[in-house]
N, C-alpha and C positions, 0 to 999 in steps of 0.2 A: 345329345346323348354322349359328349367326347367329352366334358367337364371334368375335371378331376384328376384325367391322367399324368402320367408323367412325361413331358414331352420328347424324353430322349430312351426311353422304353421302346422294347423291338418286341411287340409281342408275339412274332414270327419262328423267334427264339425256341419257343414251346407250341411248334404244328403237332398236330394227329391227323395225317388224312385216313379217310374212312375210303374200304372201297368195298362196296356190298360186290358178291357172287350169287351166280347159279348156273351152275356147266359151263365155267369159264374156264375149264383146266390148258386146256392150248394159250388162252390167254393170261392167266396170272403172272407164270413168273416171266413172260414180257415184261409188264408193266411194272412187276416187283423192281425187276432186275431196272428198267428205265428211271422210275423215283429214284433207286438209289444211288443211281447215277449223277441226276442231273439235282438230286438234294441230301446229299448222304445226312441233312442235319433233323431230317424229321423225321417222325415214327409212323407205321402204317399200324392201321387193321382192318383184317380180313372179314367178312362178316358174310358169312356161309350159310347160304337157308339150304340147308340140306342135299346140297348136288347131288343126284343118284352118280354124276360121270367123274365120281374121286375128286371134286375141284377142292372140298374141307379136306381131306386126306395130305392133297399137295400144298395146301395153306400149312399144315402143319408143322411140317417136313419145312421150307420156307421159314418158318419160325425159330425151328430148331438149330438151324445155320444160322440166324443174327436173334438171339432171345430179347437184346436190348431193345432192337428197332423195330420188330416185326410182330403183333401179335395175333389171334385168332380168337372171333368168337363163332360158337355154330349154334345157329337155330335150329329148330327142328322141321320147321317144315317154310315152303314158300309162302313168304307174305307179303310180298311185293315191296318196291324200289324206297316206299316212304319209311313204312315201317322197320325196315335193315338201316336206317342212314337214324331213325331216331332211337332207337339200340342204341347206334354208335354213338351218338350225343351224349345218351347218359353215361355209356361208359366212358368216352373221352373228360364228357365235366366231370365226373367221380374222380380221376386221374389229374385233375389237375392242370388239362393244355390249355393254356390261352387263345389259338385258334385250330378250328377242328375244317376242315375240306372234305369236299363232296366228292369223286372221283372215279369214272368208270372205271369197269376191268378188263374192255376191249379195248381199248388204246385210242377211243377216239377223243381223247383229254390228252393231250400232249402234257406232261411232268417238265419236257424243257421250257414250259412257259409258266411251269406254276410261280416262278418268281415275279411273273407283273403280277397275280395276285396278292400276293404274299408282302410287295415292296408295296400297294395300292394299301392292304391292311397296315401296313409298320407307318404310312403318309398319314393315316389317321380314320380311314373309311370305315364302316363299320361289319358291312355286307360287299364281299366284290365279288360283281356276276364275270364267270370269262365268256366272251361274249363271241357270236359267229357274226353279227349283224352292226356292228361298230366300225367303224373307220379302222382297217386294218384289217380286221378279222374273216377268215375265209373259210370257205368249207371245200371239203373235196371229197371226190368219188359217193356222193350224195345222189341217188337215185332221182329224177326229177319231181317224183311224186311225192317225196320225201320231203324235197326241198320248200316245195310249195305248201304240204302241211304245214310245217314248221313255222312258214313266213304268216303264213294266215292266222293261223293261232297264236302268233306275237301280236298279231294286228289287232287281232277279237279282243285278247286281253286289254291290248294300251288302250282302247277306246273304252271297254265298257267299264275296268278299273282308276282310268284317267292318269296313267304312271307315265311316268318318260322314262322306262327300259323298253329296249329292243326287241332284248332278248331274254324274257322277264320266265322262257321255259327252260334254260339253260341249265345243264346238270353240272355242272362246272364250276365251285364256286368255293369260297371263303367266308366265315363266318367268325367273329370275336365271340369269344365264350358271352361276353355281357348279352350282347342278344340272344342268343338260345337260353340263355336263364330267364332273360325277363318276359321273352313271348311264352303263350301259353301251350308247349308243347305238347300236353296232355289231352289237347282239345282241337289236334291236328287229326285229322282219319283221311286223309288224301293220301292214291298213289300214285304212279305212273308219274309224267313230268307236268300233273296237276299240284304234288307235291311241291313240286320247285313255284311253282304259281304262289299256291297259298302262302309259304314263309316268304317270299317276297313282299305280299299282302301286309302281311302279321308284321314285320320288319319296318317295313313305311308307315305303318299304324304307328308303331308305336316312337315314333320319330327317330330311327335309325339313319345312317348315312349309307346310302347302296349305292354304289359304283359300278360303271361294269371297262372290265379290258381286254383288247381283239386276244382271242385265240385261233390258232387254226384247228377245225374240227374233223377230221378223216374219218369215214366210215370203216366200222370194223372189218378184218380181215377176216378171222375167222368167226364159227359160231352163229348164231341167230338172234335178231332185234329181238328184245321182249314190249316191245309197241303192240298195244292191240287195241283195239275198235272200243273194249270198256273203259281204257284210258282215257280215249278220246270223247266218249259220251260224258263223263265225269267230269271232263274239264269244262266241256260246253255248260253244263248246266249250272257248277258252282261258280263261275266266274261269273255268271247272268248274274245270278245270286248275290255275288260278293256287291257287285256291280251295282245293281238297283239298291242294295241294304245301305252301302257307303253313298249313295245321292241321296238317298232318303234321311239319315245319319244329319248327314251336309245342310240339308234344307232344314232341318230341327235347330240345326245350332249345335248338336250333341255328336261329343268324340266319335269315330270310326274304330272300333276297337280290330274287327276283320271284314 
């Protein structure tokens, strides 16, 4: 899937990271203020399901002070982490970025590392997870119970989709526009960090290059997890799914398409 390019292009040149909200007004302009920091050269947006706690208000506002780099979309109502980041898609590929990033709004996505992504896409990769569970990569102030979800649920995945990522539920990550045009994003209905599962899926299906590089992941300071118990039942059961349909696929002789 890397055929064609030009090999001295930095398609890095042209980021959008995306950072979905809901009542992250304590945390936004944190992280605003951190990307612009540690990347003055990319553009953000906001993507606001409806915060009752002002968090679209202060996106706004945010916008207003850098119109170039910062922009805001607001949904109208919650519709969780998949659906806010595939908004962003099509507004980032309507625009034109060459790579678009997935990027929380509690800070536990460090911005001063979004350049091993970033230099992992401009190496030629197609998909880079930043990963907790890679050589290098650490996590901190992670609850233990938290910790051990997380690990389990890498493990469920690698085995019953047969990938070699780690960290395959990672919300952290980089995408080249060429893969979200060619997977079929219309026919994604996953949220929670089952989202990040399935385009990983879709991604290896379709013979992309997915990478992943250590980041350190901190738990959020302020505000509250949106983890819940239906995330986790969703993920269990479409990854079975994915899981048995791709051996089944396999044993036919016939492509894996998800």
């Amino acid at each position: 899937m890397t055929t064609g390019r030009d090999p001295g292009a930095r398609p890095s040149q042209r980021t959008l990271v995306i950072i979905p909200t809901y009542n992250e007004r304590e945390n936004l302009p944190l992280i605003v203020d951190r990307v612009q920091t540690a990347r003055p050269d990319v553009h953000l947006l906001i993507v606001d399901d409806g915060s009752p706690d002002g968090t679209g208000k202060l996106a706004d506002d945010l916008a207003l002070a850098d119109a170039d780099r910062i922009h805001v979309m607001h949904r109208t109502a919650k519709g969780g982490l998949g659906a806010a980041y595939l908004a962003g898609f099509a507004w980032g590929l309507g625009r034109e970025y060459d790579v678009l990033v997935e990027m929380d709004a509690d800070g536990s996505h460090p911005p001063e590392q979004l350049y091993r992504l970033l230099d992992a896409i401009d190496a030629g990769a197609d998909v880079v997870i930043g990963s907790r569970y890679v050589d290098g990569g650490q996590v901190r102030n992670w609850p233990r119970r938290r910790l051990v979800l997380s690990r389990t649920a890498n493990g469920y995945s690698r085995v019953l989709l047969g990938v070699d990522i780690h960290d395959i539920t990672a919300g952290y990550r980089a995408y080249r526009r060429e893969v979200l045009e060619k997977i079929d994003l219309s026919a994604v209905d996953s949220k929670g960090y089952c989202f990040q599962i399935d385009l990983t899926w879709r991604s290896i299906n379709n013979g992309f290059v997915v990478v992943e590089v250590p980041i350190t992941f901190t738990e959020r300071e302020f505000g509250q997890s949106k983890m819940s118990g239906s995330n986790i039942r969703e993920a269990l059961f479409k990854v079975a799914e994915w899981g048995i349909r791709g051996r089944f696929n396999r044993a036919r002789g016939a492509r894996v398409t998800h």
